[in-house]
N, C-alpha and C positions, 0 to 999 in steps of 0.2 A: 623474563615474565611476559615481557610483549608476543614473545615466539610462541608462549605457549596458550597464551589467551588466542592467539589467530586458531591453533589449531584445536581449540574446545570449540569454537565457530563453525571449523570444518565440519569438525565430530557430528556437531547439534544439526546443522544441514544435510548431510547423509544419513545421521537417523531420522531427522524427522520427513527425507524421502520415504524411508525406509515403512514408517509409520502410514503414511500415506498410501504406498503399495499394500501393505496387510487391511487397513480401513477399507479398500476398493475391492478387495478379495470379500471381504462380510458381506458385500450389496451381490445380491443374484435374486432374477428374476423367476427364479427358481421355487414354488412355495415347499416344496417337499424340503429344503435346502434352510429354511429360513429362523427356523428353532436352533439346533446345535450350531452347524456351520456357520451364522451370523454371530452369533454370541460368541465362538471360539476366536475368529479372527478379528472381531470387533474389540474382546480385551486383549490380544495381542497386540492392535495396533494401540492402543491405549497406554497402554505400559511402554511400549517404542515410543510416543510420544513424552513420556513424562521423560523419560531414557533423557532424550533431546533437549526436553527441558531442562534439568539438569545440567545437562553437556554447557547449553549454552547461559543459564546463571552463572556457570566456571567461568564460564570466558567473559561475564561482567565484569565479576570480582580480581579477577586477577589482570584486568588493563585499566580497571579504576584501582587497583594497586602498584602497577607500570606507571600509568599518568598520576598519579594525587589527587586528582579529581572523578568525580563520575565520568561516565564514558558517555556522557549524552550532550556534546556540546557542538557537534559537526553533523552533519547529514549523513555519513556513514555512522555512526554512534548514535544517531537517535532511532532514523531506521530502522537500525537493528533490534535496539530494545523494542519500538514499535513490534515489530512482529511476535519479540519475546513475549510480550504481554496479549499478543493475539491469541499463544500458546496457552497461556498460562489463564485466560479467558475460556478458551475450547474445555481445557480439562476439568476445569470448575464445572461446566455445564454440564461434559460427557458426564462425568458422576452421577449429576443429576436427571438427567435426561435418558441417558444411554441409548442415543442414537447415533448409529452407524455412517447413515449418513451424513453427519456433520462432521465428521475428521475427513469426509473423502475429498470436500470442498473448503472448508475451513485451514486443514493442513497444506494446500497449495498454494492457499490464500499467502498463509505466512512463509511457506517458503519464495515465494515469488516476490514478497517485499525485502523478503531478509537478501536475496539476492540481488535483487535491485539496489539495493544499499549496496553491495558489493563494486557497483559502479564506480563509484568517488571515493576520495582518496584514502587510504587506512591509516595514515600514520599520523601518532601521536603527537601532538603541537600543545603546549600548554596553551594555559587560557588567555583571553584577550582580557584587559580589567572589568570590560564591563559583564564580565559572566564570573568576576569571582565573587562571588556570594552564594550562601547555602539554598537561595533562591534559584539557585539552576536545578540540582538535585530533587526540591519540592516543585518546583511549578513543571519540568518537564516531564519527570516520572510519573507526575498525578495526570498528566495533558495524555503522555501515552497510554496510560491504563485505558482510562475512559476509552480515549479511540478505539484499544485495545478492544474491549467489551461492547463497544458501539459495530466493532467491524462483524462481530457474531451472527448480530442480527443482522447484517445481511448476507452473510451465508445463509441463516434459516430460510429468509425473505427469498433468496435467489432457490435454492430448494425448492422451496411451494411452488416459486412461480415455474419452474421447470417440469415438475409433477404436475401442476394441474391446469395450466394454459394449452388448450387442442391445438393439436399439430395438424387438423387435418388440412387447414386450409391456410393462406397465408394474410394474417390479419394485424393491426396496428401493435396488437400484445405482443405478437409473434417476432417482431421486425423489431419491436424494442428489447424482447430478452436477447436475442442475435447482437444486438448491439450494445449490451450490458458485457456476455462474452467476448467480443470482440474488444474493450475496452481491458480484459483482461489479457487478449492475447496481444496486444500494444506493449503492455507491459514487458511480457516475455519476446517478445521480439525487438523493445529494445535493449535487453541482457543481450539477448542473442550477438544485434548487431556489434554493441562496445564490444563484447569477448572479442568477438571476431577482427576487426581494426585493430584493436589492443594489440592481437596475439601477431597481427600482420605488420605490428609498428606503422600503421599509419601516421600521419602527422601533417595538417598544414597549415602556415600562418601569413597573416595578414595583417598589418600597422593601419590605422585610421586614427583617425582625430575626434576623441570621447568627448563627451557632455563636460565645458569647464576649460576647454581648449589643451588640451594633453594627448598626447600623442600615445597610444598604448598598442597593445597586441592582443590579437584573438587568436589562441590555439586550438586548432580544429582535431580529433583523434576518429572524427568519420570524415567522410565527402562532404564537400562542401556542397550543400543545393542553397540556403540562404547566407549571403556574403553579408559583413560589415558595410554599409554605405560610407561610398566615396574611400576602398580602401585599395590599397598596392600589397600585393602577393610578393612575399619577403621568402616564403618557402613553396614550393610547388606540390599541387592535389588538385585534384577535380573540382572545377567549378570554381565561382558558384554560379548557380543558374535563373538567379535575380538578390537583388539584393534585398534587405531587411528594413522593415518600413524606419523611417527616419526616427521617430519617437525610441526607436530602441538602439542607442547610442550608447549604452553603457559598454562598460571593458568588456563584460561577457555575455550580453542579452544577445545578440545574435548567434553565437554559439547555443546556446541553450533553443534558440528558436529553433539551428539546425538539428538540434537531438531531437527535440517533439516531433518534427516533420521526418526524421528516423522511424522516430517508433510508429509513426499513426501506420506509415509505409510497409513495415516489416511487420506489425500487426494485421495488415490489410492481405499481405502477400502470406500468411500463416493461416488467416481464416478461409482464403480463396482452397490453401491444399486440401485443408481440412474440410471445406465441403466437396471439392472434387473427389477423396477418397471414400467420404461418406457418405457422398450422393441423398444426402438431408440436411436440413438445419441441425445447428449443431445440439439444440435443444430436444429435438426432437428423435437423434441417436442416443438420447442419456434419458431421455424420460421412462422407457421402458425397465429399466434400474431399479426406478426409484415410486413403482407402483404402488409398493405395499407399504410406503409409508402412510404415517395418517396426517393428513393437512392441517388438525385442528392441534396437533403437539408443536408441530414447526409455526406454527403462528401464535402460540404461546413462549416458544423459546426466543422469537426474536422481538416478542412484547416484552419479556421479561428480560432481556438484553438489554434492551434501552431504559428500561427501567433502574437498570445496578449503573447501566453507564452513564446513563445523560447528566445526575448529579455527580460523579467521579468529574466528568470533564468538566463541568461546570466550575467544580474546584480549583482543577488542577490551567484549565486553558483559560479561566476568567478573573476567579479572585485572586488565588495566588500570583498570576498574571501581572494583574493590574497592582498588587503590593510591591510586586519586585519592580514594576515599571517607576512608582512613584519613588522608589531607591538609590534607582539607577538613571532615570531621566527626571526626576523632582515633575511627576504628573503622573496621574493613572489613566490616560488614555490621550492615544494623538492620531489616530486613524490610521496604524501603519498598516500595509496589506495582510501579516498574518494575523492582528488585534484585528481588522473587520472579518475576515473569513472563521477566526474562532466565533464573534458574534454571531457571523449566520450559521453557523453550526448550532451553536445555541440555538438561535430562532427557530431553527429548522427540527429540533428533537422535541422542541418546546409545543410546538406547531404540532407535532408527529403525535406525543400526548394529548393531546386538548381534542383531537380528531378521534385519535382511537378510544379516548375515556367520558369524552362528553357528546359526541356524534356517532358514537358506534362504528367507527372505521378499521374494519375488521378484516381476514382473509385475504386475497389478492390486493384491495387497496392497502394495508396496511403494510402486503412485501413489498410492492413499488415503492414506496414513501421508506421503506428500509433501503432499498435497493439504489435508491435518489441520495438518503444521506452518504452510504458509502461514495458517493461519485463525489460529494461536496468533500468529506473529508480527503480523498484522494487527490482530488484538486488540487487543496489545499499544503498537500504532501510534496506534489510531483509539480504542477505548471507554477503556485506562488511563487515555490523556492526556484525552482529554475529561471522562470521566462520575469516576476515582477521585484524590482527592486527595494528595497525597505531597511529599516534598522537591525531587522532580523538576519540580513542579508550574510553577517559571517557567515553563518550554518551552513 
């Protein structure tokens, strides 16, 4: 059963490539093009993405029938639902919306996280005690949806601001959507790098002396550039080439320090080819795409994003949150790092409403302020879990 849920995973990731290429076929700058041609490959990709959907609901159901539990209890199984619900987000909307361009960017969106989950480790471990309650299933599935539909709006958000920010010159807009992209190609650069170490069996390790006075191990699967302080090289690798500031003592904080200093790296070294080959910003070779859209629909879709999401996650990352906390730690709140980062999510969507429906904060300020939450959520995703320590910290 496990064998086969891996490979409806596959399935759902190569379709929903698949989906992805047919969506990027519907966009032409072409008006002659833009009737037939758009609508033909645009419900093609549609239906490859539902395809995908599919595929990878199989492979919920059948590794929460492998494990006895849901599958959302580790970083590679929440991620992944993460991005399912990205899917499952997009297609609610595409119905409603039926724009094209939202699966060109949307569906990369979620392949890039469902693959980044692919990073940590797949195999099925039963639960820890403090996750068996029916409270894992409601508070994290309800935590992903929301994000799920929260991450919409900034695909929309990222859209408009591609479309309608002038490339002619280089200005403070310009240099922040560059660096919106570029935080996505971090991402894919560091899949890139793990595959590549992984496939090359790297390895190296290091013994120091943790926070508590214990002696442990840091195993490295890239180069080492940030070492454990004060540690001895037990297995041989590159580096490191300073060490990691003293506050980060824990078993594995330096290691996770050394992945982020991977990806910024291998994102930096991705965006450099990418505008060498393009010889523009990157914004600015995609904007001609995406001319004929109209700015006042994509700033409705990701007002109307936040609107279905902000109370789902409010639900699922707050109340229910805080019920299974008072369950399982006898209190409903203790300031752990992912309890204040769902807070300012909250604040931050709450904040996002109050501007856009009481201030009028409309059009380009209101895709930044989408564009902003995504980074908070991702944050939240990628450096809490990795780089800060907490009770959440199984996962």
């Amino acid at each position: 059963m496990a064998q086969l849920s891996s490979s409806l995973l596959y399935a759902a990731f190569i379709t929903y490539l698949f989906g992805t290429l047919f969506f990027a076929m519907s966009l032409s700058d072409k008006k002659q093009k833009t009737a037939s041609y758009s609508k033909r490959w645009g419900r093609i990709g549609y239906i490859t993405s539902i395809a995908g959907f599919a595929l990878q609901l199989g492979y919920f159901f059948t590794r929460w029938a492998a494990s006895g539990h849901a599958p959302v209890s580790n970083l590679f199984e929440f991620t992944t639902f993460f991005g399912m619900m990205m899917v499952f987000a997009f297609i609610i909307l595409y119905a409603i919306y039926k724009t094209n361009a939202l699966g060109v960017f949307a569906m990369p969106v979620a392949l890039l996280v469902i693959a980044y989950a692919g990073m940590f480790p797949k195999e099925i471990s039963p639960l820890i005690p403090a996750l068996k309650s029916d409270w894992l299933k409601i508070h994290v599935t309800t935590a992903a949806l929301g994000e799920g539909i929260l991450t919409i709006s900034f695909v929309a958000g990222l859209i408009y601001l591609i479309g309608t920010v002038k490339q002619d010159t280089s200005t403070k807009e310009t240099k922040w959507l560059e660096a919106v992209l570029y935080f996505l190609l971090c991402v894919l650069g560091f899949i890139i790098v793990s595959v590549t170490f992984k496939s090359a069996g790297y390895e190296a390790v290091y013994s120091f002396t943790a926070k508590g006075g214990n002696t442990v191990q840091a195993v490295y699967e890239m180069p080492v550039i940030a070492g454990p302080a004060d540690a001895v090289e037990e297995k041989g690798g590159f580096g490191p080439l300073f060490d990691a500031p003293g506050w980060m003592n824990g078993e594995n904080a330096a290691v996770k320090l050394n992945t982020m200093i991977w990806s910024l790296l291998s994102g930096g070294l991705l965006y450099g080819l990418l505008r060498l080959v393009l010889r523009k910003r990157l914004a600015a070779a995609m904007q001609p795409k995406l001319k004929n859209l109209n700015p006042e629909l994509l700033d409705e879709i990701s007002y109307r994003s936040v609107a279905i999401g902000f109370p789902v996650f409010t639900l699922g990352a707050l109340i229910f949150a805080m019920i299974w906390a008072h369950e399982a730690w006898n209190r409903y709140w203790g300031w752990d790092p992912k309890e204040v980062w769902a807070l300012i999510t909250f604040l931050f969507y709450a904040a996002y409403l109050h501007l856009r429906l009481s201030r009028g904060w409309h059009g380009a300020k209101s895709a930044w302020l989408c564009v902003l939450g995504f980074v908070i959520i991702m944050f939240n995703l990628i450096a809490v879990n990795l780089v800060v320590a907490g009770l959440h910290s199984y996962a």
